[in-house]
C-alpha positions as CSV (number, residue, x, y, z in Angstrom):
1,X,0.0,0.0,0.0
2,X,3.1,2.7,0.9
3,X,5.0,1.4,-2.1
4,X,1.9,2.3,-4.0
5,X,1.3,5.4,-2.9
6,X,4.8,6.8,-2.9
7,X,5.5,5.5,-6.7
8,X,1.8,7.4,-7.4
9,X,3.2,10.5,-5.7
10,X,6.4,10.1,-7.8
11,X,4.6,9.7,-10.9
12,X,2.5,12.7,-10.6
13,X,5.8,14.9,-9.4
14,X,6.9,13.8,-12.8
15,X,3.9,14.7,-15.0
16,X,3.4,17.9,-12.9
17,X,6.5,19.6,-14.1
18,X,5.5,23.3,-13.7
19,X,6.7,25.7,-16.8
20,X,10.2,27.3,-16.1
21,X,8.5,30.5,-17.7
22,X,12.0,32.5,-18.3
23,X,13.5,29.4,-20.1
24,X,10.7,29.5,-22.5
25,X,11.4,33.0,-23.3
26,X,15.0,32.2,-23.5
27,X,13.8,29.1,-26.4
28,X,11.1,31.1,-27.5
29,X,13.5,34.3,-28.7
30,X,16.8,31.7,-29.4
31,X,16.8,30.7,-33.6
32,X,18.0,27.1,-32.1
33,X,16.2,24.0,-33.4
34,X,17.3,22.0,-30.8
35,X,16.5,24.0,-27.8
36,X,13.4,24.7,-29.3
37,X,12.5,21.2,-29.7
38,X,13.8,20.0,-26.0
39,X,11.7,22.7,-24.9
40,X,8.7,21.2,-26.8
41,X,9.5,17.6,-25.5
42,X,9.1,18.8,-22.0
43,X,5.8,20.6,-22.8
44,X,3.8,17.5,-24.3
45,X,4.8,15.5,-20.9
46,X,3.0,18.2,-19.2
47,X,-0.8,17.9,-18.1
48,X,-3.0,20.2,-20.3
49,X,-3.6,23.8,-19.6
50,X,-4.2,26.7,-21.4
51,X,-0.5,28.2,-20.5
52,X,1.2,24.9,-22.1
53,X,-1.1,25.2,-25.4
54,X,0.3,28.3,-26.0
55,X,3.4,27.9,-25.3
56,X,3.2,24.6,-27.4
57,X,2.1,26.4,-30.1
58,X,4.3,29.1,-29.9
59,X,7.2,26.7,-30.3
60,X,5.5,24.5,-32.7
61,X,5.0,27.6,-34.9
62,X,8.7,28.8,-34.6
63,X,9.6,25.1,-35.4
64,X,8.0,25.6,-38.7
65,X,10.4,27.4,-39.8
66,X,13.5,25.0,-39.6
67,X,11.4,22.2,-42.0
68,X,12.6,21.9,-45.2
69,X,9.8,20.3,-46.8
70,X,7.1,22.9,-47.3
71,X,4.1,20.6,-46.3
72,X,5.5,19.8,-43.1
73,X,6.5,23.2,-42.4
74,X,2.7,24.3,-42.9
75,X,1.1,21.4,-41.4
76,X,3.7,21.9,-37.8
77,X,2.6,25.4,-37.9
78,X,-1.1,24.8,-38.1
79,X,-1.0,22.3,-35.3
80,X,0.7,25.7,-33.4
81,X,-1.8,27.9,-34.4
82,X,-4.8,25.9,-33.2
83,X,-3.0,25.2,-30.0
84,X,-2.1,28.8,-29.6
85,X,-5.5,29.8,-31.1
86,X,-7.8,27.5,-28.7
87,X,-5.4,29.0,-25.2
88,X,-6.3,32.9,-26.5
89,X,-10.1,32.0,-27.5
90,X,-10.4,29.9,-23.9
91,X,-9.2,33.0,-22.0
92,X,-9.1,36.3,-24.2
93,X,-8.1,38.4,-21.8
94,X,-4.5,36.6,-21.1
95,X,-2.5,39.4,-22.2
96,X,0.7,37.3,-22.4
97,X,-1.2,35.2,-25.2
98,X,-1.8,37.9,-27.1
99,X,2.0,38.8,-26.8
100,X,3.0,35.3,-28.1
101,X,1.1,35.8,-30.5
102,X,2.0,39.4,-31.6
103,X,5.9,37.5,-31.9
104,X,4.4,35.1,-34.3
105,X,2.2,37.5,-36.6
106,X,5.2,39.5,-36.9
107,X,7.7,37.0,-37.9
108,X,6.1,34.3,-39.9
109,X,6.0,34.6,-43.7
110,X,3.1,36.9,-45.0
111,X,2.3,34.0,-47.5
112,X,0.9,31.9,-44.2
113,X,-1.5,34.9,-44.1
114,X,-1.6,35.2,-40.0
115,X,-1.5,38.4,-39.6
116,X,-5.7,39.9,-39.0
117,X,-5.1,40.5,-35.4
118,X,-1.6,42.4,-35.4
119,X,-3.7,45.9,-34.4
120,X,-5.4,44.3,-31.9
121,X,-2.7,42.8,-30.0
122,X,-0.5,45.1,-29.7
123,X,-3.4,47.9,-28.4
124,X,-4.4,45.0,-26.1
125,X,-0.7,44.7,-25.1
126,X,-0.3,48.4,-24.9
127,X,-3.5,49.0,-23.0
128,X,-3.2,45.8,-20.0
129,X,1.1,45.9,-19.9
130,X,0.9,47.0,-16.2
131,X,-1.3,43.5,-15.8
132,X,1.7,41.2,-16.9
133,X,3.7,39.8,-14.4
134,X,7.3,41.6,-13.8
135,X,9.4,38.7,-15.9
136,X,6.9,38.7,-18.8
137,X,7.1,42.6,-18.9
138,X,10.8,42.4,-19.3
139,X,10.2,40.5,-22.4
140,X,7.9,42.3,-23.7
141,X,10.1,45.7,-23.1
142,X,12.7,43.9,-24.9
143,X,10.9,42.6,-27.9
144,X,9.3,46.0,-28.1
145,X,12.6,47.5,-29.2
146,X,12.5,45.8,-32.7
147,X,9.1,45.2,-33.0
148,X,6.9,47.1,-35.9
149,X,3.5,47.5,-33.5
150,X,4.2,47.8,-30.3
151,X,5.6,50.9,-29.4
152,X,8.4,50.6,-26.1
153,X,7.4,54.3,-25.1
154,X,3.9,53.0,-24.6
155,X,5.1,50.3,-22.1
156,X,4.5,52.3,-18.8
């Protein structure tokens, strides 16, 4: 009954591995395939919740981009997008969503054609910044320097 229990407990320590939040930043802005995809391999083991389908589509998304075979480079990043999609549509008012995916609209090829809610993100972002925690705001600060919409004077 004790060895039960404690190989129970063990097994949900492992499967409750919470998101190191300022390594997925660190992934998330990196151009490394292999980071990127360690840091996706820890994701899936991870019980389902709004934060990991982001972030699991954010890096599935990013990943995209390393395929060289253009099917599987648009069939990764819709599998992102719906992940990424479904966490911003279950909870709309997550501003750090809408951040992730400000990066992505931004950044992926204009031919993918995800790119209608650019305006609205970066407003949203603009408008709820003092709502994001303080290691997300650093990030956002930071990507604000080179990004096209959101505007690092606005960032208050």
């Amino acid at each position: 009954m004790i060895k039960s229990l404690v190989i129970s407990l063990i097994a949900l320590n492992l499967t409750t591995y919470s998101i190191d939040k300022l390594n997925f930043y660190k992934v998330f802005e990196s151009n490394s395939e292999s980071l990127i995809n360690i840091e996706i391999q820890k994701l899936r083991k991870l019980n389902s919740s709004n934060t990991k389908d982001a972030y699991l589509g954010a890096l599935l998304m990013k990943k995209a981009k390393f395929q060289k075979n253009i099917k599987e480079k648009i069939e990764i990043f819709k599998q992102g997008k719906s992940l990424l999609e479904k966490a911003i549509q279950t909870n709309p008012k997550k501003i750090e969503y809408r951040f992730l995916r400000l990066v992505i609209q931004e950044n992926c090829p204009k031919i993918l054609k995800y790119n209608s809610e650019i305006i609205e993100d970066s407003e949203t972002i603009h408008n709820s910044y003092q709502e994001l925690e303080f290691s997300i705001k650093k990030v956002v600060k930071k990507y604000a320097q080179k990004s096209k919409n959101l505007n690092p004077k606005l960032l208050q």
